[in-house]
Each structure stands twice: as C-alpha cells, then as structure tokens.
N, C-alpha and C positions, 0 to 999 in steps of 0.2 A: 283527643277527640272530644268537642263538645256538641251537643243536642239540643236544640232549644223550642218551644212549639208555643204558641200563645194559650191554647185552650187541652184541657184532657175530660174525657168521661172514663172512670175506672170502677169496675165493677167487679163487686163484691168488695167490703171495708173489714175482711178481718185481719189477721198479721201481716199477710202480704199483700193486701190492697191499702194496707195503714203506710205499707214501705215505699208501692208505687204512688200512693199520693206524697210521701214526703220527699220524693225522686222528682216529682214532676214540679214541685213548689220550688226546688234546688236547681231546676232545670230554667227557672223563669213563666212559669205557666202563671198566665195570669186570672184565668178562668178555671178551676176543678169543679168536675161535678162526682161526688162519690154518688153511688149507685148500691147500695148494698141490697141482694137479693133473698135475703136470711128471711122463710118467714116464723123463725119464732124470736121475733123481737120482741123488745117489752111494751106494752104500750104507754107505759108510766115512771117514769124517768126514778120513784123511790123502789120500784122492782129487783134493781142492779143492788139496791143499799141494803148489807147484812144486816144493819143495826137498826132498819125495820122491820125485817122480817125476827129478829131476835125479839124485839119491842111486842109483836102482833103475837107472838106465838111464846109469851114469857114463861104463862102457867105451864107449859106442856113442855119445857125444856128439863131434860136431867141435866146433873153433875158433865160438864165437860174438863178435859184435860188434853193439853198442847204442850210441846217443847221444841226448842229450836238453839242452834246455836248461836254465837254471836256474832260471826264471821258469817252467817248465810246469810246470803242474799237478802230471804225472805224472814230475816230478823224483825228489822223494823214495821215490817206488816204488824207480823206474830205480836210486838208490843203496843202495837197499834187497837189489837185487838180484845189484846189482854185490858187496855184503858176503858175499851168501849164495856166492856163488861162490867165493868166495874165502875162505869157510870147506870149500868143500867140495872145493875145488883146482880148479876147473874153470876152463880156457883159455877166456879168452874179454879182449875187449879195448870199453873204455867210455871213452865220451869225454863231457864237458861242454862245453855254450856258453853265451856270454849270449846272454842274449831269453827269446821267450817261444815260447808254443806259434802258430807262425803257416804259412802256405805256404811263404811266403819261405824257411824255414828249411829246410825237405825238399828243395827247389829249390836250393836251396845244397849240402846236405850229403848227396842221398843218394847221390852219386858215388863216397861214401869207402867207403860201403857196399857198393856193385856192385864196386868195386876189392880193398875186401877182399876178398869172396868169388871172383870170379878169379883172385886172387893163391891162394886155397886150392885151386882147381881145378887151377890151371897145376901145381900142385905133387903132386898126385894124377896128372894125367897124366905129369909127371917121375918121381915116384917105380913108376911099375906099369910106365915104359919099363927104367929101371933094375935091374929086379929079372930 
C-alpha cells in the first residue's frame, strides 16, 4: 500500500506530530506546514539552552551530582554535560558505570546520591552555626 498527497498541515509538532511530519516527507509531500499549537513556547531560541541558563544563574548554583552508565542511552548527553560544566567552572561531581540503563542500577546507586546531597546539607548547617 502506498500513500502519497503533495501538501500536509499537521498540527501540534511534539513527538507525534515530529513522526507525522516525518511520514509525510517519506510519503512525497512536497509542501509541510507544522502548526504547533503549544502556547508555552519560548520566545528566544537561547531559552531551550541549559548552558545559558547554568551561565545566567552561576552565583546561585550548588554542588551538583549525576551518574549514568555507559551503555545508557543517555550517556553521551550525561558527558556532554559533564564537559559543559567544566567549561563553565561549575562544581559539580559525575560519575560513570558499566551497564545499562536498568532498575537494578538506581537501586544500586542512588544512595551515592541522597549521601551527596546530605553531606551538602550537614555542611550548610555547619557553616550558618559557625558564622
């Protein structure tokens, strides 16, 4: 069975109007109009970029901490992110494992996490007794 139309308007552009425009492009359409109805868009294209909003709001960031495997998915983000930090100087602490993206893993490791951030609390209540 094939489908072919010259022109589409599709409406709404999130996951599944990204799929029916890519359907319609595969199909031959030689006219798309997306139509995305969302009104909380951004109005400024650096809105979407974390590595502004990490920039704009530096003095007011704590200690951050991420880990991920090396087999997830979402690895390459995670180092991705890990670089931008560290062009921007921002404290923060990342770790790698092996595997993949599974339960097992979170179950494992988010202990390191809730310790982290403890260990940052203990030291806010240290430091405001001190002062």
């Amino acid at each position: 069975m094939s489908i072919s139309f010259e022109a589409a308007s599709i409406f709404g552009c999130g996951g599944v109007g990204l799929n029916v425009i890519q359907t319609a492009k595969q199909s031959g359409a030689s006219k798309i109009i997306p139509i995305d109805i969302n009104q909380n868009q951004t109005a400024f294209t650096h809105e979407s970029d974390s590595a502004y909003w990490f920039t704009e709001n530096q003095q007011h960031i704590s200690p951050l901490r991420f880990d991920c495997r090396v087999e997830d998915p979402l690895f390459k983000s995670n180092q991705l992110l890990s670089k931008q930090f560290d062009e921007l100087k921002i404290t923060y602490q990342f770790e790698a494992f092996d595997g993949g993206h599974e339960w097992a893993y979170w179950h494992q490791h988010v202990a390191k996490t809730f310790t982290f951030f403890d260990q940052l609390e203990k030291q806010k209540v240290s430091n405001s007794i001190t002062k």
